[in-house]
C-alpha positions in Angstrom: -29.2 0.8 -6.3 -29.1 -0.2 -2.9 -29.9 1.2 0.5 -26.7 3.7 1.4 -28.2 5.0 4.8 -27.6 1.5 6.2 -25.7 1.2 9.2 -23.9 -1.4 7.8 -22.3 -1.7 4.3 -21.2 -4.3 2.1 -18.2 -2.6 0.0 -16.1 -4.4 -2.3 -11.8 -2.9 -2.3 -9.6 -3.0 -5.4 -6.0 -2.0 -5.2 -2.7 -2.1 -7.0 0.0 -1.4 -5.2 3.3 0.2 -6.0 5.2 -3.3 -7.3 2.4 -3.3 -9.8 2.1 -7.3 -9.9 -1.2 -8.0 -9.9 -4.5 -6.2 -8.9 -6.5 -7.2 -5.6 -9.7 -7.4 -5.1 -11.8 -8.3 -1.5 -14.9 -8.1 0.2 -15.9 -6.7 3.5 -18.6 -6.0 5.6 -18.9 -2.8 7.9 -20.4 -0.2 10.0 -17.0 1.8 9.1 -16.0 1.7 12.5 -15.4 -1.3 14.8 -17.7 -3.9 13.3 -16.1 -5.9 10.8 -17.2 -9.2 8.8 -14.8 -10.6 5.5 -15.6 -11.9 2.7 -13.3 -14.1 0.2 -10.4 -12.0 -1.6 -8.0 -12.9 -5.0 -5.3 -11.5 -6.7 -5.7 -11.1 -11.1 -2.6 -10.2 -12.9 -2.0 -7.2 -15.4 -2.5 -8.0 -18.6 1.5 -8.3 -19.8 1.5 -5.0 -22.3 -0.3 -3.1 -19.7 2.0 -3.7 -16.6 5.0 -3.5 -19.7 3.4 0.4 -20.1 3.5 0.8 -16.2 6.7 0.0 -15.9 7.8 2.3 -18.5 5.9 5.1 -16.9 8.0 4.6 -13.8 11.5 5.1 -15.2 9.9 8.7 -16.0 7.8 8.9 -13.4 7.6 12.9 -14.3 5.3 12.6 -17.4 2.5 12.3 -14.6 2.4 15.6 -13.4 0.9 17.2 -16.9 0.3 14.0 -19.6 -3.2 12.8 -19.5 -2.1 9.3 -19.8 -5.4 8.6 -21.7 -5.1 5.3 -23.4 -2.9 4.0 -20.3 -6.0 5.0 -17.9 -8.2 3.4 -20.0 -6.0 -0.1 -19.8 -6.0 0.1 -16.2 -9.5 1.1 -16.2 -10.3 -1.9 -18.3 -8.0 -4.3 -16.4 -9.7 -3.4 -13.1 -13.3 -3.5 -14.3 -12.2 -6.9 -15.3 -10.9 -8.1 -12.3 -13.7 -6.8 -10.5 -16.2 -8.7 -12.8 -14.3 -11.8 -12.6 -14.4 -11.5 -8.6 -18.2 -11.2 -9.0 -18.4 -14.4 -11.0 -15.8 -16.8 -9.3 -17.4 -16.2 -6.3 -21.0 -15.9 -7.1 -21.7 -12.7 -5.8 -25.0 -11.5 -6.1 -24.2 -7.9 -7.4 -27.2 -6.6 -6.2 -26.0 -7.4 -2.8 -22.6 -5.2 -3.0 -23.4 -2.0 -1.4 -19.6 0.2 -2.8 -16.7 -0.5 -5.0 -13.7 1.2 -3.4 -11.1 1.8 -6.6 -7.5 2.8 -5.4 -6.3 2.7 -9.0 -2.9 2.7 -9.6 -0.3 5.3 -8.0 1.8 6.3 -11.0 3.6 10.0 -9.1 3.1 10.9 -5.1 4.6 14.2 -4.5 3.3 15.3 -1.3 5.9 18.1 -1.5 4.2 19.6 -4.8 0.7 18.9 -3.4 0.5 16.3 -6.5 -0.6 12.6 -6.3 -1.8 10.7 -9.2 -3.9 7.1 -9.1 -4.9 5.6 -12.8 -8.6 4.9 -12.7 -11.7 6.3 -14.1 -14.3 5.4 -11.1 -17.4 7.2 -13.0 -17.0 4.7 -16.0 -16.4 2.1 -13.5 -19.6 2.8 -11.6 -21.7 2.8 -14.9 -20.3 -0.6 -16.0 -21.1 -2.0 -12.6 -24.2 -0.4 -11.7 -22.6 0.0 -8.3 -21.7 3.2 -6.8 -18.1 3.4 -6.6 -15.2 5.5 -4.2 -12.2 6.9 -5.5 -9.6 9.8 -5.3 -8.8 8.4 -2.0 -5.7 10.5 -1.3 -6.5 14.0 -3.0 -8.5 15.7 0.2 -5.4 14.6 2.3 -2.5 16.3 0.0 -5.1 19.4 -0.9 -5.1 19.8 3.1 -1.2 19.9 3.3 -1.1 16.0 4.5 0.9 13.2 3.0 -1.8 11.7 1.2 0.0 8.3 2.6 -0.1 6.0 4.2 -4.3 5.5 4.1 -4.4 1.7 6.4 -3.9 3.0 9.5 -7.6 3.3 10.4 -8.3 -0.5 8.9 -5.3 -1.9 10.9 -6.9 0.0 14.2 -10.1 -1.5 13.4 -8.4 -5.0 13.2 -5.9 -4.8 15.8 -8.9 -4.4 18.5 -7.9 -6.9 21.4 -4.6 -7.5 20.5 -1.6 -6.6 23.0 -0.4 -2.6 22.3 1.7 -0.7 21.6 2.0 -3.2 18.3 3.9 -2.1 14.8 1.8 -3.1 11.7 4.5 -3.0 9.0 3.7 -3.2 5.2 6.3 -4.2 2.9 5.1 -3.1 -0.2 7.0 -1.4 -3.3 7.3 1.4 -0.3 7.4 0.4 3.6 5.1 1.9 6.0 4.5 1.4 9.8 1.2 2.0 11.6 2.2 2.4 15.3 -0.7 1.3 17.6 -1.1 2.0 21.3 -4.9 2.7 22.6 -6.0 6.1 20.9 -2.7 6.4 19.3 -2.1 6.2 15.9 1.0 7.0 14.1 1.7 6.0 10.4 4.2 6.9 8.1 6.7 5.3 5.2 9.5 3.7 6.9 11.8 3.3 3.3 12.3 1.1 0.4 10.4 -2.1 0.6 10.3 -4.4 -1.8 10.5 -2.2 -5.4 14.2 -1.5 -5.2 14.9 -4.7 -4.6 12.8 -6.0 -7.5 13.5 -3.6 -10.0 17.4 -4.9 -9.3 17.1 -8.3 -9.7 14.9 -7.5 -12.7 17.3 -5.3 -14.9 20.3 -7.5 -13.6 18.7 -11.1 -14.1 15.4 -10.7 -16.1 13.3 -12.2 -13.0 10.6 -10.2 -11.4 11.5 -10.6 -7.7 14.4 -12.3 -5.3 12.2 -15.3 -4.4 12.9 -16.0 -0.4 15.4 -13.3 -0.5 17.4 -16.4 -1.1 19.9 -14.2 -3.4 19.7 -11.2 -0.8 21.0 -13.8 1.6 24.0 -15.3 -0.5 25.5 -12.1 -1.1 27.7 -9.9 1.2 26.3 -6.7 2.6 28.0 -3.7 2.0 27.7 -1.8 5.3 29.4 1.4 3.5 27.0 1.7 1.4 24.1 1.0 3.7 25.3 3.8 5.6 25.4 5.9 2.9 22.3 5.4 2.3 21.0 5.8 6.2 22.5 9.1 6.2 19.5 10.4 3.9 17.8 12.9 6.1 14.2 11.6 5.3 15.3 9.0 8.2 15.4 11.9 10.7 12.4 13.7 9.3 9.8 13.0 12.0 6.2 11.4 11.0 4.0 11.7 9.4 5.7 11.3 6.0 5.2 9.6 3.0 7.5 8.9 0.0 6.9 8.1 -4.1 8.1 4.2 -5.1 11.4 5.6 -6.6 12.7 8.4 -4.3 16.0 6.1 -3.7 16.1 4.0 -6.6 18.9 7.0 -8.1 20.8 6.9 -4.9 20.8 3.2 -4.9 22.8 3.3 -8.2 25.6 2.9 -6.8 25.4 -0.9 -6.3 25.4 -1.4 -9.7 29.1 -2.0 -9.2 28.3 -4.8 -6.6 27.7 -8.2 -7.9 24.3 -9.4 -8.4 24.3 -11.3 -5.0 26.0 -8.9 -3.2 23.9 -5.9 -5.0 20.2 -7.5 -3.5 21.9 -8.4 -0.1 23.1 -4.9 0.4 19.6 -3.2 -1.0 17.8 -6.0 1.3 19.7 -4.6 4.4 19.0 -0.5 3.7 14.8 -2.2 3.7 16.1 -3.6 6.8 17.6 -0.4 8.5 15.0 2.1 7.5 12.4 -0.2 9.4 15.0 -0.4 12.1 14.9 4.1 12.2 11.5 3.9 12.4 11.5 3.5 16.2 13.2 7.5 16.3 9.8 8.5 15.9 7.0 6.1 18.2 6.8 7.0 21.8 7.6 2.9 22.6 9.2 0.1 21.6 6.2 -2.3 20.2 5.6 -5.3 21.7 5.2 -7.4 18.9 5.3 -6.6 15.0 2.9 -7.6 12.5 3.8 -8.2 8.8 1.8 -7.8 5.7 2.8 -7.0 2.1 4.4 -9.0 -0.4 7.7 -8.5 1.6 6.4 -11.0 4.8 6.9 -14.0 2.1 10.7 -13.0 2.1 12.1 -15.3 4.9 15.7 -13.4 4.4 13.3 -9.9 5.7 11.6 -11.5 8.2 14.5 -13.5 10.1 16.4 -10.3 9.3 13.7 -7.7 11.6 13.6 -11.0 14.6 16.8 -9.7 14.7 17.3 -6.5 14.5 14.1 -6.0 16.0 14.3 -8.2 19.1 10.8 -8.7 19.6 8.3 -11.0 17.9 8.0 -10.3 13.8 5.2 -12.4 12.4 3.0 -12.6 9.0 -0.2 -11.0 10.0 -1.7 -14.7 9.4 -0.5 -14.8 12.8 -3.0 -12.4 13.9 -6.1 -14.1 11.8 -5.7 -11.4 8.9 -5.7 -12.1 5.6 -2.2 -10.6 4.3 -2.5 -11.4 0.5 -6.1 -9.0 0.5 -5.5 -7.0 3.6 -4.9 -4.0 1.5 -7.9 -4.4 -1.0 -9.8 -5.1 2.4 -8.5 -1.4 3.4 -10.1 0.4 0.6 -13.5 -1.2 0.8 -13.6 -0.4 4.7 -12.2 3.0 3.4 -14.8 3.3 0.7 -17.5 2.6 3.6 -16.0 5.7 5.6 -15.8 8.1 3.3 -19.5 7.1 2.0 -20.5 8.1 6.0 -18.3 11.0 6.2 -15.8 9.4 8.6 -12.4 10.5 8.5 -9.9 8.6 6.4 -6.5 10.1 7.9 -5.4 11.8 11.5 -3.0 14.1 12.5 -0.5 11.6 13.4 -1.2 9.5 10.2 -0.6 12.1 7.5 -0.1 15.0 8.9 -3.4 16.7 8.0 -4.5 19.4 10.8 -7.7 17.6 12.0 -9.2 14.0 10.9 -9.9 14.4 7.3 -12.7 12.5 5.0 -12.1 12.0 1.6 -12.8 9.9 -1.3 -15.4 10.5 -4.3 -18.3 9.2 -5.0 -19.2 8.1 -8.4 -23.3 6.8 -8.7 -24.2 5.0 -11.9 -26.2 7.0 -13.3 -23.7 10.2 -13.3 
């Protein structure tokens, strides 16, 4: 096992995020603070019959709180070690060289409300199959603290955002939307809404296809404004930050589009994304200067032309910005790994809503 004490760490970051389309996997290199070097990053797919068992975990999302999920753990388990290994090997990685694995796992239930979150992944097994210490339960000092557990980037886009003009809006359109509001010392995070999982998981049960490619059938259809505003009038849109939400917490409410047709349905679903990002600037002291896109979502040119907008101020990939948006959130949780390894916090105040910065994370050796 390598040297730990090191002032800087080589830590590779695995995620999943909440669309569940694939699992990514990067490399960094860091002191956990302000000195930052990257290494190569891919994306592996779910193996089919174990996203197909994801998916049907989410329609009853509840069986989290109290099932043990064993055998689906073990799947995810299996399809991340295997990811990992196949990271290793593509890009001839000297194992002996990697320093951490940070392991998000898989968020299956976030109920900051019940003091519950729940990430798939068994890091001690992972650890032993690696021979490389590994980080997880990334989230469960935050929500045993009374904070949101989410969003966790906020640190990582600080680090990255170092020289760029502020007050600047990192967005992340993920299954869930989140903000990271960045102006000098201040740091303010929280979910903005429904990203892109609402919109998937429509155009999936209505036309068998796993995403609205473009947003090109977002942007045939006819909004619905009633409906949007429906949906607006949620109170989470007053509720002020920090605050986090679980993938699903509109997906009910959004039912009622069902009686929309299928173009109509996505373009009135793409513009409550739209407007939730729009009501996060309620709760930032100023109007960012520019915003900087990452997520799945900043492929959607219907989005992104959408915010310009809306927004009235610059709305750009993070490519724009040199960052690497297909990894940047595997990047995250190997700079996160290194943190919580050095005691560093991993959430503030004003990201999560814990009282004071918080570390977190677990660490699995090898040999445990």
């Amino acid at each position: 096992m390598s040297d730990l004490t090191k002032p800087v760490l080589t830590a590779i970051g695995v995620i999943s995020g909440t669309s569940m389309d694939g699992i990514d996997v990067s490399i960094v290199e860091s002191d956990g603070r302000d000195e930052l070097r990257f290494g190569p990053g891919a994306s592996y797919p779910y193996p089919e019959e174990t996203r197909a068992a994801l998916q049907d975990l989410i329609g009853q999302p509840e069986r989290a709180l109290d099932d043990p999920l064993t055998e689906l753990e073990a799947a995810v388990t299996s399809a991340h070690l295997g990811a990992v290994k196949r990271f290793i090997a593509e890009h001839k990685l000297d194992p002996k060289g990697i320093d951490l694995v940070g392991l998000h796992g898989q968020t299956v239930y976030h109920r900051p409300d019940l003091r519950f979150t729940r990430q798939l992944i068994d890091g001690p097994a992972v650890a032993r199959a690696l021979g490389i210490p590994t980080i997880d339960r990334f989230r469960h000092a935050d929500i045993a603290a009374g904070g949101e557990g989410a969003p966790l980037a906020p640190l990582y886009h600080r680090a990255l955002a170092q020289g760029l003009e502020q007050p600047l809006a990192v967005l992340n359109l993920g299954g869930v939307g989140n903000i990271t509001y960045i102006d000098g010392d201040t740091v303010i995070a929280f979910d903005t809404g429904p990203a892109s999982a609402i919109l998937d998981d429509f155009v999936w049960h209505r036309l068998g296809i796993p995403y609205d490619a473009d947003g090109a059938l977002a942007a045939s259809g006819r909004v619905h404004e009633d409906f949007v505003a429906g949906f607006m009038a949620n109170p989470y849109f007053d509720r002020p930050a920090p605050k986090s939400l679980d993938r699903n917490d509109f997906h009910r409410r959004a039912e009622v589009v069902e009686a929309l047709s299928d173009a109509d349905g996505a373009a009135t679903l793409a513009a409550f994304t739209i407007e939730s990002v729009v009501a996060a600037l309620r709760h930032v002291p100023r109007q960012p200067k520019r915003w900087l896109v990452t997520g799945g979502g900043r492929l959607n040119q219907h989005f992104m032309s959408r915010f310009r907008e809306r927004l009235g101020v610059p709305v750009e990939s993070v490519e724009a910005a040199g960052w690497a948006g297909d990894v940047i959130e595997a990047q995250t949780f190997g700079y996160l790994a290194i943190r919580s390894l050095k005691g560093l916090p991993l959430s503030l105040p004003g990201t999560t809503g814990v009282p004071s910065p918080l570390p977190g994370g677990r660490l699995n050796l090898p040999q445990s």
